[in-house]
PDB file with SEQRES, HELIX, SHEET and CRYST1 records, atoms N, CA, C and O in Angstrom:
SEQRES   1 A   85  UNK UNK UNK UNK UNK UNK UNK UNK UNK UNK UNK UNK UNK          
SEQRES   2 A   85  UNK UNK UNK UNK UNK UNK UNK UNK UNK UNK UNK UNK UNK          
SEQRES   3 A   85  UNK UNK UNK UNK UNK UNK UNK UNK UNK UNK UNK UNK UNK          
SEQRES   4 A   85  UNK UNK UNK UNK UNK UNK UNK UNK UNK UNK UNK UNK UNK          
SEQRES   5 A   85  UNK UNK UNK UNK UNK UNK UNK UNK UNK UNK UNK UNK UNK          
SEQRES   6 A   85  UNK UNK UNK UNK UNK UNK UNK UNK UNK UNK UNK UNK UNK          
SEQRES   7 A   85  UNK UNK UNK UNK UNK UNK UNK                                  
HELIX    1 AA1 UNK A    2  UNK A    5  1                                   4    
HELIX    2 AA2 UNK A   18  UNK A   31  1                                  14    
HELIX    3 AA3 UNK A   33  UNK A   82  1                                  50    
CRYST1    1.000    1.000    1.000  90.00  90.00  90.00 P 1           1          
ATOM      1  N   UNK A   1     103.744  41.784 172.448  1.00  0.00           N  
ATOM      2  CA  UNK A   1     104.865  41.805 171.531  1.00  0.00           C  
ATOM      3  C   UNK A   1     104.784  43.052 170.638  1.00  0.00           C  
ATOM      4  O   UNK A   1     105.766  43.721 170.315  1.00  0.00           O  
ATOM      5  N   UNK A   2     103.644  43.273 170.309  1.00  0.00           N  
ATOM      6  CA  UNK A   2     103.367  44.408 169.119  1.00  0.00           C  
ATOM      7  C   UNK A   2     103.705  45.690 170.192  1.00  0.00           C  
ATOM      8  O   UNK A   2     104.451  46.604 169.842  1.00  0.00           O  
ATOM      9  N   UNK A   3     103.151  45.654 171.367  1.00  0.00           N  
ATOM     10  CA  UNK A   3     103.523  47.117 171.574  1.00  0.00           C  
ATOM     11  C   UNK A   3     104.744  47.157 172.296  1.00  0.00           C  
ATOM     12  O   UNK A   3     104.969  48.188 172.930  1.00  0.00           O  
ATOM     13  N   UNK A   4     105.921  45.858 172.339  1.00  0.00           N  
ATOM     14  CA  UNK A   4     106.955  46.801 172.815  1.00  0.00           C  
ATOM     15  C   UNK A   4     108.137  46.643 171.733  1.00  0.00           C  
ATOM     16  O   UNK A   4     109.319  46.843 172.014  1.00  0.00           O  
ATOM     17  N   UNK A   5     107.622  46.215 170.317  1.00  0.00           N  
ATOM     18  CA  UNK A   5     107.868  46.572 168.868  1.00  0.00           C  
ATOM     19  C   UNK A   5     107.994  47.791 168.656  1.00  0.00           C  
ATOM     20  O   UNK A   5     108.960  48.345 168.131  1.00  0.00           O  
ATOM     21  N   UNK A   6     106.619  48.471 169.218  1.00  0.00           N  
ATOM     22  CA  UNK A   6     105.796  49.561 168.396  1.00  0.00           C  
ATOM     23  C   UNK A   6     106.123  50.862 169.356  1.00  0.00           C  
ATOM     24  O   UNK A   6     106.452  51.978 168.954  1.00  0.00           O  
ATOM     25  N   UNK A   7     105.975  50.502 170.527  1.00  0.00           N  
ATOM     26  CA  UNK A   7     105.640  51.468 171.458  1.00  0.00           C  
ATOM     27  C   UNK A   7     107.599  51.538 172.586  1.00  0.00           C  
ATOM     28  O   UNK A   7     108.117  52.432 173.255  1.00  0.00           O  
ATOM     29  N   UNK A   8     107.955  50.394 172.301  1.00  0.00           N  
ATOM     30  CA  UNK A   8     109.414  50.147 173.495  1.00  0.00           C  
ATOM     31  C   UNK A   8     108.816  49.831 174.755  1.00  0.00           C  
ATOM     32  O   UNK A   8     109.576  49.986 175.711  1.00  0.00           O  
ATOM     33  N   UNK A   9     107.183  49.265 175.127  1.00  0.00           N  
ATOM     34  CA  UNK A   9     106.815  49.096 176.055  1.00  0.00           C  
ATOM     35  C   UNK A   9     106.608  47.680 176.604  1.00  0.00           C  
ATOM     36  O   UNK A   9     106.219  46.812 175.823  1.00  0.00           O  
ATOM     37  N   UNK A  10     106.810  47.419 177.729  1.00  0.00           N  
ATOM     38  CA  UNK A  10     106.289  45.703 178.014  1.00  0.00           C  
ATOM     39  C   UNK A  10     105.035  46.231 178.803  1.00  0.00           C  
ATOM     40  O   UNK A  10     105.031  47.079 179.695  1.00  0.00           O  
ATOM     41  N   UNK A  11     104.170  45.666 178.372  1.00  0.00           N  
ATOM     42  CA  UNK A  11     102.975  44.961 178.840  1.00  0.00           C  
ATOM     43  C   UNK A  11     102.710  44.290 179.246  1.00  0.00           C  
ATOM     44  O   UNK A  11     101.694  44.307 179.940  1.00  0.00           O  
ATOM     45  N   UNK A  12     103.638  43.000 179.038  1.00  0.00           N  
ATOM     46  CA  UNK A  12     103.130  41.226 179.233  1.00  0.00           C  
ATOM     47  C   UNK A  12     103.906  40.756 180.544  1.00  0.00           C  
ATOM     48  O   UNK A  12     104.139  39.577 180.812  1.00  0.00           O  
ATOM     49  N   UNK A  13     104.301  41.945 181.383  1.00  0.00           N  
ATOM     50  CA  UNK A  13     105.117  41.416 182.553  1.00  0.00           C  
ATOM     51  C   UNK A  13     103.863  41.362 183.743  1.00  0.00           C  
ATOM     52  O   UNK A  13     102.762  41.892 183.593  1.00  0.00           O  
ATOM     53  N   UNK A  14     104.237  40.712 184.769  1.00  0.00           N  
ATOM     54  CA  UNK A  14     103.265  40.750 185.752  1.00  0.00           C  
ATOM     55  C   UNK A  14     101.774  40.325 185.606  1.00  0.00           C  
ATOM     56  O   UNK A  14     101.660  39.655 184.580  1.00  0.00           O  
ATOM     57  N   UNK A  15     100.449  40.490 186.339  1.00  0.00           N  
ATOM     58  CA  UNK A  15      99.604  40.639 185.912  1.00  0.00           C  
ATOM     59  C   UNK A  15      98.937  40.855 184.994  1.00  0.00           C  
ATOM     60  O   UNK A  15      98.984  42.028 184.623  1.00  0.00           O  
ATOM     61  N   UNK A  16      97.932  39.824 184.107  1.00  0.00           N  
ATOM     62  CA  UNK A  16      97.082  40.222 182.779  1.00  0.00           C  
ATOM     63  C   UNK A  16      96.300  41.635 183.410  1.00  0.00           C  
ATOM     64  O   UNK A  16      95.903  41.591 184.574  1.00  0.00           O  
ATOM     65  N   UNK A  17      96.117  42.776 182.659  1.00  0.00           N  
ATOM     66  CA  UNK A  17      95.250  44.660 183.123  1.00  0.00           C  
ATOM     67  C   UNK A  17      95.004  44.681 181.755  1.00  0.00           C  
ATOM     68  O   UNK A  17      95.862  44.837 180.887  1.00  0.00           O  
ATOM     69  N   UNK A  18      93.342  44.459 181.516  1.00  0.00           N  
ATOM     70  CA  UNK A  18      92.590  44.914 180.370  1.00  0.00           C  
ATOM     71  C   UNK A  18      92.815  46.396 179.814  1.00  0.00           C  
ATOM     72  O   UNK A  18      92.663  46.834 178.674  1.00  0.00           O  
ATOM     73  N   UNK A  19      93.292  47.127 181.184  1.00  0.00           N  
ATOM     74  CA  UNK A  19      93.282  48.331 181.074  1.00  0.00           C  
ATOM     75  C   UNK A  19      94.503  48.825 180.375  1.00  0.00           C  
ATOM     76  O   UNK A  19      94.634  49.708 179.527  1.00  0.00           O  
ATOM     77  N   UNK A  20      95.507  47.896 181.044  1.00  0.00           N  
ATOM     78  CA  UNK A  20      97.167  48.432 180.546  1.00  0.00           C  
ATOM     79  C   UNK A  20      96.489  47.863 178.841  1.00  0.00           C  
ATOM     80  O   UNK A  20      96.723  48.702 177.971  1.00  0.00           O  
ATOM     81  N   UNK A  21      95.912  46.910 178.457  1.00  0.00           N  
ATOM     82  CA  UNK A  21      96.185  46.404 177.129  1.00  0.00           C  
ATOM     83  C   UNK A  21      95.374  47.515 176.282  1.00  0.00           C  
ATOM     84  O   UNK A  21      95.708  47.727 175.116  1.00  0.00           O  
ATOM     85  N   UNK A  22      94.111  48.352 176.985  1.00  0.00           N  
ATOM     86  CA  UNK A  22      93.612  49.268 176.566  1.00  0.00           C  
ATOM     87  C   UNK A  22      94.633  50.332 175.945  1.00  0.00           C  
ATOM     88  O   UNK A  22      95.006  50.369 174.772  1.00  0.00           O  
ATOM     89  N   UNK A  23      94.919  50.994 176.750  1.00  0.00           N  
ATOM     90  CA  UNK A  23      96.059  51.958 176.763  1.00  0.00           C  
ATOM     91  C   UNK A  23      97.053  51.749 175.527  1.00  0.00           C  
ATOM     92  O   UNK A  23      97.342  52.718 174.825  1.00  0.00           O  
ATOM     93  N   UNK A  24      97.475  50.720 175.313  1.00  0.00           N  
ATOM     94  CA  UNK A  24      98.341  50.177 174.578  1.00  0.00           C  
ATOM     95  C   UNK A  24      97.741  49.970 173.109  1.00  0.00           C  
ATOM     96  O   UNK A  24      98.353  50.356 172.113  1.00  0.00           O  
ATOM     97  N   UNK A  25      96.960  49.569 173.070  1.00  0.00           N  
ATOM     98  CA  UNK A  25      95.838  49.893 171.784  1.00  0.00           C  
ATOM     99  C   UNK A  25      95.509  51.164 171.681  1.00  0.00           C  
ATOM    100  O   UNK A  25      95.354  51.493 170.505  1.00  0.00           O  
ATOM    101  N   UNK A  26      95.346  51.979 172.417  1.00  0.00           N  
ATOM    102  CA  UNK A  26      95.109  53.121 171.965  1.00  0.00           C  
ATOM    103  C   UNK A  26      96.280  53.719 171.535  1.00  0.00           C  
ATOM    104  O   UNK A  26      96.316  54.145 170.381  1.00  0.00           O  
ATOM    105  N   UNK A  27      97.407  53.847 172.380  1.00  0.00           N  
ATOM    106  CA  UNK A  27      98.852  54.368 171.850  1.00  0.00           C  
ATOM    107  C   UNK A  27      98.844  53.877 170.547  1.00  0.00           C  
ATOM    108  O   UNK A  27      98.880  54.567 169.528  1.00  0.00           O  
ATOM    109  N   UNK A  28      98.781  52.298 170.632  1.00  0.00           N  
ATOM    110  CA  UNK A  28      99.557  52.007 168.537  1.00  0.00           C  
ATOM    111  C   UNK A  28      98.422  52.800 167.702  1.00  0.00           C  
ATOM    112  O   UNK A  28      98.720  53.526 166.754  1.00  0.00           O  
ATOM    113  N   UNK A  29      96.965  52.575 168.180  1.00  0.00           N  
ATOM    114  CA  UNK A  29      96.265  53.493 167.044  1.00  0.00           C  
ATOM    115  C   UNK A  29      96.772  54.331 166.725  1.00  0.00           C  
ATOM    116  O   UNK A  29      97.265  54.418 165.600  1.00  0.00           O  
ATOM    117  N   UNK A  30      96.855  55.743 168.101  1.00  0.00           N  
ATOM    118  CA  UNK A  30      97.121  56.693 167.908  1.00  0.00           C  
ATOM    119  C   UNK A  30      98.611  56.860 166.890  1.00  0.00           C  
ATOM    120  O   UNK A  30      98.702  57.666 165.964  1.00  0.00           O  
ATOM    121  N   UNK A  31      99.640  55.955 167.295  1.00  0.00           N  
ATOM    122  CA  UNK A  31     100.688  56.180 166.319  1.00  0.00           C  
ATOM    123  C   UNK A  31     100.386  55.902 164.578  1.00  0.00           C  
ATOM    124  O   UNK A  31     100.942  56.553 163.693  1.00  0.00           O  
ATOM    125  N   UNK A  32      99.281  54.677 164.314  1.00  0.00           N  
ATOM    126  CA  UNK A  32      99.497  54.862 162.679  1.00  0.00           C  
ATOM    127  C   UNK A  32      98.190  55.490 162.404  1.00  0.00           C  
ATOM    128  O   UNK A  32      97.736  55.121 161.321  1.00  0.00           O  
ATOM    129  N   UNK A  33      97.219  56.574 163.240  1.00  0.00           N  
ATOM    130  CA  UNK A  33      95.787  57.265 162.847  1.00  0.00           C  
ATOM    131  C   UNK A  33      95.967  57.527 161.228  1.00  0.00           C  
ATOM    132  O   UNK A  33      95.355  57.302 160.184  1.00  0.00           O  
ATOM    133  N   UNK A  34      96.935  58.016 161.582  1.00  0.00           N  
ATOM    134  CA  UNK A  34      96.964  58.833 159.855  1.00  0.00           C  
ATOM    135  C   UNK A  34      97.180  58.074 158.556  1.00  0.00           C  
ATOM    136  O   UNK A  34      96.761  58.171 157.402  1.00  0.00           O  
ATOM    137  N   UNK A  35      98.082  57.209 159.281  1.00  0.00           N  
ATOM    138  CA  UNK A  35      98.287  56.310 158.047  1.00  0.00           C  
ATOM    139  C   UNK A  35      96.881  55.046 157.517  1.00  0.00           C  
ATOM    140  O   UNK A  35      96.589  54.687 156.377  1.00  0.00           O  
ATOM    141  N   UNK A  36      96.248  54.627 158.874  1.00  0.00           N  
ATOM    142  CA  UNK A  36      95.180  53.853 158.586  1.00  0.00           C  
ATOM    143  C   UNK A  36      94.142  54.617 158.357  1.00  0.00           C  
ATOM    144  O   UNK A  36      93.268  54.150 157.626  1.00  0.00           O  
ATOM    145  N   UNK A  37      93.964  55.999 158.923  1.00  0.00           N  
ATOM    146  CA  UNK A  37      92.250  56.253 158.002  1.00  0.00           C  
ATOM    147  C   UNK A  37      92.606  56.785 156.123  1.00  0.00           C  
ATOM    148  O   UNK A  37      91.737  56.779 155.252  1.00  0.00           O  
ATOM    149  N   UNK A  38      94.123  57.208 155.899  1.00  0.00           N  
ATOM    150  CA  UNK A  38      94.306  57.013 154.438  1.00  0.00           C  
ATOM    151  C   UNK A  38      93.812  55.802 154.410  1.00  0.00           C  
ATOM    152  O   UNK A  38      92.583  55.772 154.357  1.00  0.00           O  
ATOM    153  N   UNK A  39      94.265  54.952 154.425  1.00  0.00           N  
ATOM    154  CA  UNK A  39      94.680  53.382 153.683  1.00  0.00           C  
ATOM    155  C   UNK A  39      92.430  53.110 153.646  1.00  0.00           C  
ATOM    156  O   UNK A  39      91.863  52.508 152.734  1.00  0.00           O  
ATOM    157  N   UNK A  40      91.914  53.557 154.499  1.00  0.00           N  
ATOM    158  CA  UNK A  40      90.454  53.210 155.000  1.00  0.00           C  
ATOM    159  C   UNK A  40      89.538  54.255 153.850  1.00  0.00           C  
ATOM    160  O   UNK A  40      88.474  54.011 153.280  1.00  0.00           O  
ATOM    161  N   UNK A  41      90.046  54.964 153.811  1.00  0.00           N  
ATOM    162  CA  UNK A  41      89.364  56.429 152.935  1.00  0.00           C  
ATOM    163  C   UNK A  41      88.633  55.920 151.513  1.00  0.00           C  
ATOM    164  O   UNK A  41      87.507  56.338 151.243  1.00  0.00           O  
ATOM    165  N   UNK A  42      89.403  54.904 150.532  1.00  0.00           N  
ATOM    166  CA  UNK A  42      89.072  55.024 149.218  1.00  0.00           C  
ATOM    167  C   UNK A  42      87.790  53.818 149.975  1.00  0.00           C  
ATOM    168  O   UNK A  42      86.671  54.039 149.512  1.00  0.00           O  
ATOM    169  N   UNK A  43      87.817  52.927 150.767  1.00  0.00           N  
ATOM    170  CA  UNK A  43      87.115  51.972 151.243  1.00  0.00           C  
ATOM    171  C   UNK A  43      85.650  52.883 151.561  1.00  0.00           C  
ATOM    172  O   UNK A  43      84.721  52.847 150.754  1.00  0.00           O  
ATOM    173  N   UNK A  44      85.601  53.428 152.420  1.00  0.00           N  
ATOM    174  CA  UNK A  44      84.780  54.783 152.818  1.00  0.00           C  
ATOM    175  C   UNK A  44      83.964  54.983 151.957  1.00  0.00           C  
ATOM    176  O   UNK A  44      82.744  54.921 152.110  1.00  0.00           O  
ATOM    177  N   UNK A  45      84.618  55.275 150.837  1.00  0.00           N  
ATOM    178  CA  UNK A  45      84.130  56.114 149.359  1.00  0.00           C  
ATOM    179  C   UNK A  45      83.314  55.232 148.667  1.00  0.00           C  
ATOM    180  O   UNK A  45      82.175  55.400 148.231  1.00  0.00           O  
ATOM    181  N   UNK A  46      84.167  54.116 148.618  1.00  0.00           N  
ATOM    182  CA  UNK A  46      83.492  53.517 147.643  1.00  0.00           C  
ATOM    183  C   UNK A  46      81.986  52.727 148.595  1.00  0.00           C  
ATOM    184  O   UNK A  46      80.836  52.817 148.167  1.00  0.00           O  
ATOM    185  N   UNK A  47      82.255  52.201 149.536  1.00  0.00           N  
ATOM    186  CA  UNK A  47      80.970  51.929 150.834  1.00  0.00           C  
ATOM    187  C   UNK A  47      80.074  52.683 150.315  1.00  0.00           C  
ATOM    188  O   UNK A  47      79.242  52.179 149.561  1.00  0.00           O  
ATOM    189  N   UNK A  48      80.048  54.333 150.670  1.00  0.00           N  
ATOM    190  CA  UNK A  48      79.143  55.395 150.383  1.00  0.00           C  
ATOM    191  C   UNK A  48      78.830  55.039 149.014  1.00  0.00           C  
ATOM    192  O   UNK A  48      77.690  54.631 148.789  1.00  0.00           O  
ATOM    193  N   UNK A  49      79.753  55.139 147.964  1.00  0.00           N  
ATOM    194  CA  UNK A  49      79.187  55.577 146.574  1.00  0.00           C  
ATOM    195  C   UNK A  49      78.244  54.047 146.721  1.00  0.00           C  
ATOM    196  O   UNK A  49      77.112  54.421 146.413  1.00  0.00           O  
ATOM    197  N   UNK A  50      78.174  52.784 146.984  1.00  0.00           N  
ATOM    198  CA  UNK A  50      77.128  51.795 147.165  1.00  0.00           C  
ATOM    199  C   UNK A  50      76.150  51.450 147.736  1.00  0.00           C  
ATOM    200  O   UNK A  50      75.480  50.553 147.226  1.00  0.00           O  
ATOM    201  N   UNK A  51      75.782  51.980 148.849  1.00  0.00           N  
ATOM    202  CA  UNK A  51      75.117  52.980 149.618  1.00  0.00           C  
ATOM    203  C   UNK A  51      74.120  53.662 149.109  1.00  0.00           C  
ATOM    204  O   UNK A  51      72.957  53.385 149.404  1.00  0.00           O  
ATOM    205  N   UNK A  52      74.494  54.821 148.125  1.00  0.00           N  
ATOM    206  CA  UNK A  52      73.751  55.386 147.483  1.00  0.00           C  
ATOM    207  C   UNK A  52      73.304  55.059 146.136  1.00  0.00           C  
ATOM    208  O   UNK A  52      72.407  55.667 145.552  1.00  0.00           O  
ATOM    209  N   UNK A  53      74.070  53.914 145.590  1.00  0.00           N  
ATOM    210  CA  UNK A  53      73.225  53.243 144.788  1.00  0.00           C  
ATOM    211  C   UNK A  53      71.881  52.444 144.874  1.00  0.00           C  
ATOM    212  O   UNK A  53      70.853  52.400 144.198  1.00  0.00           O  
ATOM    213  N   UNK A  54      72.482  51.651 146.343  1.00  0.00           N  
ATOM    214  CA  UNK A  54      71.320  51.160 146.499  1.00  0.00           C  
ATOM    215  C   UNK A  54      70.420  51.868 147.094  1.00  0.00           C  
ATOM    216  O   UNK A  54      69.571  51.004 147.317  1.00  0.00           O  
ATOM    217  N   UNK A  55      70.067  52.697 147.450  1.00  0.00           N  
ATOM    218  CA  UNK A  55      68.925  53.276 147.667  1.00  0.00           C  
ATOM    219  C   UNK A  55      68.287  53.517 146.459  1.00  0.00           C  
ATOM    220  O   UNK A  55      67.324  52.846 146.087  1.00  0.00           O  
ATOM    221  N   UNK A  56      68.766  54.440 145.819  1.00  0.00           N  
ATOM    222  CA  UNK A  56      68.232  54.826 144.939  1.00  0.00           C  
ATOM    223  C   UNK A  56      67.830  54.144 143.964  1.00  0.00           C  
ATOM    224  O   UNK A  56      67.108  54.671 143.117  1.00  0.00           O  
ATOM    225  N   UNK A  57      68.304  52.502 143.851  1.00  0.00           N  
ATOM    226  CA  UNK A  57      67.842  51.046 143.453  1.00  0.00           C  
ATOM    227  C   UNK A  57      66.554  50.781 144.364  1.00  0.00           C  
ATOM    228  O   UNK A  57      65.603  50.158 143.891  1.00  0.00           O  
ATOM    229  N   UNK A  58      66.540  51.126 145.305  1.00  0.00           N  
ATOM    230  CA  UNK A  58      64.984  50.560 146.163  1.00  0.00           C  
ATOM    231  C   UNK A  58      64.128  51.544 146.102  1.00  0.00           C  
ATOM    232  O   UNK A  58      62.900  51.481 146.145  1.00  0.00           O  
ATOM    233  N   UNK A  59      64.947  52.643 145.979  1.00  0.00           N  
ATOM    234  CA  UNK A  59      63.335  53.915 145.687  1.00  0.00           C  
ATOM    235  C   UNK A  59      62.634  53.774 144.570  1.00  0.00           C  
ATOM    236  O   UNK A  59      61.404  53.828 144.544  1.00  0.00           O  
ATOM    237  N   UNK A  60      63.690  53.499 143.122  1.00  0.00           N  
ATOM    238  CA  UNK A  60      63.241  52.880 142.427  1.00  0.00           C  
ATOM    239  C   UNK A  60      62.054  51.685 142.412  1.00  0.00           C  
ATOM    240  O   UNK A  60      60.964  51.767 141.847  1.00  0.00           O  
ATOM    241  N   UNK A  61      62.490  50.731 143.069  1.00  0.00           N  
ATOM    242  CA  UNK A  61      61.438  49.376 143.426  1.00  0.00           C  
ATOM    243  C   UNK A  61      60.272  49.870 144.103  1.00  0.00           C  
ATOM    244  O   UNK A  61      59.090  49.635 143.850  1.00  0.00           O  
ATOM    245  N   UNK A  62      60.881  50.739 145.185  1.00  0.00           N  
ATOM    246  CA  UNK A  62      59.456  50.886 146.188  1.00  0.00           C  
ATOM    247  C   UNK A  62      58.145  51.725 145.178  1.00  0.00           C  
ATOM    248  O   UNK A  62      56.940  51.506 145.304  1.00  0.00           O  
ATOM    249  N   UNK A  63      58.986  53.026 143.870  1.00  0.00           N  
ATOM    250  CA  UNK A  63      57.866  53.641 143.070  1.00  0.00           C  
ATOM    251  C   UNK A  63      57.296  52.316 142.200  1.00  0.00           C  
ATOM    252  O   UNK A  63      56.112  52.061 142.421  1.00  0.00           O  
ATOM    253  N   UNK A  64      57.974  51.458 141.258  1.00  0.00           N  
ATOM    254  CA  UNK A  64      57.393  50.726 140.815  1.00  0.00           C  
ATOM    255  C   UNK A  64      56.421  49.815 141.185  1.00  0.00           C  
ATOM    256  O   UNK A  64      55.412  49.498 140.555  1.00  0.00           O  
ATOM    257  N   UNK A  65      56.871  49.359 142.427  1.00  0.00           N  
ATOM    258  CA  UNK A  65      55.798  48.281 143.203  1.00  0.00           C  
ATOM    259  C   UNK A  65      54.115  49.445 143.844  1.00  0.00           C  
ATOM    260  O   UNK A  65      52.975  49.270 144.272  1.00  0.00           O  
ATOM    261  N   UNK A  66      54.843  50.306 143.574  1.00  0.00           N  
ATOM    262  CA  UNK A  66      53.492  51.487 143.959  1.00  0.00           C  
ATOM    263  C   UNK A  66      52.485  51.149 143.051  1.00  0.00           C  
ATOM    264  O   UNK A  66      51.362  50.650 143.118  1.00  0.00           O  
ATOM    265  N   UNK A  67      53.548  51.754 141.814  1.00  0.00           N  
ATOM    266  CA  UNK A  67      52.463  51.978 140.917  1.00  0.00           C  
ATOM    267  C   UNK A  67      51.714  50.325 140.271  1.00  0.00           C  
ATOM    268  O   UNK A  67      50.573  50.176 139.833  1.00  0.00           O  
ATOM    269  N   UNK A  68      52.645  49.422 140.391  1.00  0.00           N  
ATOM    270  CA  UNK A  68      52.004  47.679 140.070  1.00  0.00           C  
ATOM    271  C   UNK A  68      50.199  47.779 141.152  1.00  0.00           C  
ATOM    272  O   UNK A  68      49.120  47.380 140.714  1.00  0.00           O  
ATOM    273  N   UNK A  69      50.413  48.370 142.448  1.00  0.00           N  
ATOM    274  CA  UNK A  69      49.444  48.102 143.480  1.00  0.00           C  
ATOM    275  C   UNK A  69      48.517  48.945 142.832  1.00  0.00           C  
ATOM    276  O   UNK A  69      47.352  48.616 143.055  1.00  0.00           O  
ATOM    277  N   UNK A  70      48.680  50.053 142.005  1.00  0.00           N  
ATOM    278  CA  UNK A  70      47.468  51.116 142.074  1.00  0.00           C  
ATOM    279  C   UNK A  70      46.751  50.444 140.313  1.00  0.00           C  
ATOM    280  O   UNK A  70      45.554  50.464 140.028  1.00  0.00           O  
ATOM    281  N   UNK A  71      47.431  50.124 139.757  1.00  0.00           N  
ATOM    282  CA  UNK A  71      47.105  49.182 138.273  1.00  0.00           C  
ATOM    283  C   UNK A  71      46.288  48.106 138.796  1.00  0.00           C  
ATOM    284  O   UNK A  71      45.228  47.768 138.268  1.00  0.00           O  
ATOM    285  N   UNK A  72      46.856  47.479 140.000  1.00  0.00           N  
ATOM    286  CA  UNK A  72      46.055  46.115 140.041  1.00  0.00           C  
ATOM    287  C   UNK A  72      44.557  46.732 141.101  1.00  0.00           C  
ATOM    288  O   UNK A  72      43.596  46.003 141.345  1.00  0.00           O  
ATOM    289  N   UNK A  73      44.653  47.880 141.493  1.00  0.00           N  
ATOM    290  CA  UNK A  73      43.028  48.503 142.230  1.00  0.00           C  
ATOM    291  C   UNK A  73      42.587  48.957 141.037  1.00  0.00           C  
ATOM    292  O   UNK A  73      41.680  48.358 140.459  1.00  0.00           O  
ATOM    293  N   UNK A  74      43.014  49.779 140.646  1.00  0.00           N  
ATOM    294  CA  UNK A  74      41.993  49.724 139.142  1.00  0.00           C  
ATOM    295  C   UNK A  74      41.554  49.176 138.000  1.00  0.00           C  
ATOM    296  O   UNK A  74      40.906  49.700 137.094  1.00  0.00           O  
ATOM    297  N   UNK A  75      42.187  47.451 138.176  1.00  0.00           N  
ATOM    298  CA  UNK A  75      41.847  46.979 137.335  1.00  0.00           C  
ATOM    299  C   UNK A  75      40.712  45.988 138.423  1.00  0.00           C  
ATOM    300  O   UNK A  75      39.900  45.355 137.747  1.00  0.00           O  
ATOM    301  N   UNK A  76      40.577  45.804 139.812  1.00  0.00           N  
ATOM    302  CA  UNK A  76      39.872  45.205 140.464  1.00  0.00           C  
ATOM    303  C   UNK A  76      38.516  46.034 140.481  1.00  0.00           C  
ATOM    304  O   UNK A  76      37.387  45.544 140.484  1.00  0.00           O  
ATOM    305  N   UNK A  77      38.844  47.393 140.493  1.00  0.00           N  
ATOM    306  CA  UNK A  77      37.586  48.105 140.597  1.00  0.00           C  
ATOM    307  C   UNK A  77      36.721  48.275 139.299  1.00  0.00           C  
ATOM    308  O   UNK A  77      35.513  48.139 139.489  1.00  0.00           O  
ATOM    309  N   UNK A  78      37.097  48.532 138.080  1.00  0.00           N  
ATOM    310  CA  UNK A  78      36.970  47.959 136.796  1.00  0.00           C  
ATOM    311  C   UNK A  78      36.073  46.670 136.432  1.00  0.00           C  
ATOM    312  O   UNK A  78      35.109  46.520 135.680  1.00  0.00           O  
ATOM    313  N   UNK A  79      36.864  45.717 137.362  1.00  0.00           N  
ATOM    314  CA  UNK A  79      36.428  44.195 137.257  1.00  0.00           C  
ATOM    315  C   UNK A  79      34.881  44.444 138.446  1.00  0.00           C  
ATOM    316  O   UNK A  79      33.796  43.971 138.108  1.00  0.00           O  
ATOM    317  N   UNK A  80      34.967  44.873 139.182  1.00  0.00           N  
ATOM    318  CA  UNK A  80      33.554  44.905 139.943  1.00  0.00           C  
ATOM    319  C   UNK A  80      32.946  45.870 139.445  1.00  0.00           C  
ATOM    320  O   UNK A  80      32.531  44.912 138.793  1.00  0.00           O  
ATOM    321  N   UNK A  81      32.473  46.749 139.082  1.00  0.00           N  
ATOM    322  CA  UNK A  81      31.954  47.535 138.325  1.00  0.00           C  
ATOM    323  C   UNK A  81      31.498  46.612 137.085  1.00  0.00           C  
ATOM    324  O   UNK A  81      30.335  46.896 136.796  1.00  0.00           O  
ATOM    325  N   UNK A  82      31.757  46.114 136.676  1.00  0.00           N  
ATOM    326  CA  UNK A  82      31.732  45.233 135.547  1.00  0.00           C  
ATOM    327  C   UNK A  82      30.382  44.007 136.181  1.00  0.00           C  
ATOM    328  O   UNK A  82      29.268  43.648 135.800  1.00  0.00           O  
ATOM    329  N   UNK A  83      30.984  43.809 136.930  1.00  0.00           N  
ATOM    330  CA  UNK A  83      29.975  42.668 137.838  1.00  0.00           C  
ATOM    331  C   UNK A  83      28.519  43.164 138.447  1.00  0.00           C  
ATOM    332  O   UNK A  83      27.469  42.528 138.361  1.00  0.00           O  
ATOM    333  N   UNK A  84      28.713  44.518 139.117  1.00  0.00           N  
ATOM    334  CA  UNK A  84      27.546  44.975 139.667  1.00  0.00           C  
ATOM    335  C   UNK A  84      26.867  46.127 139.213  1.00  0.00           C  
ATOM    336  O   UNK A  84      26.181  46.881 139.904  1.00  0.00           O  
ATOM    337  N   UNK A  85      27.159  46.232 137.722  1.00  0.00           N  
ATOM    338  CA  UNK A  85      26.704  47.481 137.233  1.00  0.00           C  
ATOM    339  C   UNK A  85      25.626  46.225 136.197  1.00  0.00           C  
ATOM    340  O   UNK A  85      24.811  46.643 135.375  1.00  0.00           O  
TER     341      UNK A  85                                                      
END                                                                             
């Protein structure tokens, strides 16, 4: 229905062809490309700009949890030293 809306084409006569329905999806893409990667773009943006928050939220975590591991060896080594000195 959509592509002989979209396109003036029938499709749905004869035989079901994955291929004809291929084709036909690609034509309607191709007719609104421009209009759907606008409409997709601010989506894009904002994806990315969250994206790069969170990383830079886990690089964050991953330095902190570093430095928690290297506090708790020197306070273990501290604590044995303590024991066998």
């Amino acid at each position: 229905v959509l592509a002989k809306e979209r396109l003036g084409i029938d499709i749905q006569n004869g035989e079901h062809s994955s291929v004809v329905d291929a084709k036909a999806t690609m034509l309607l893409y191709r007719k609104v490309k421009d209009q759907w990667e606008k409409e997709l773009a601010p989506r894009r943006y904002r994806a990315e700009k969250m994206k790069e928050k969170n990383k830079a939220r886990f690089d964050q975590l991953r330095r902190e949890v570093a430095e928690q591991k290297e506090q708790l060896r020197v306070q273990q080594e501290k604590h044995l030293r303590g024991i066998y000195d």
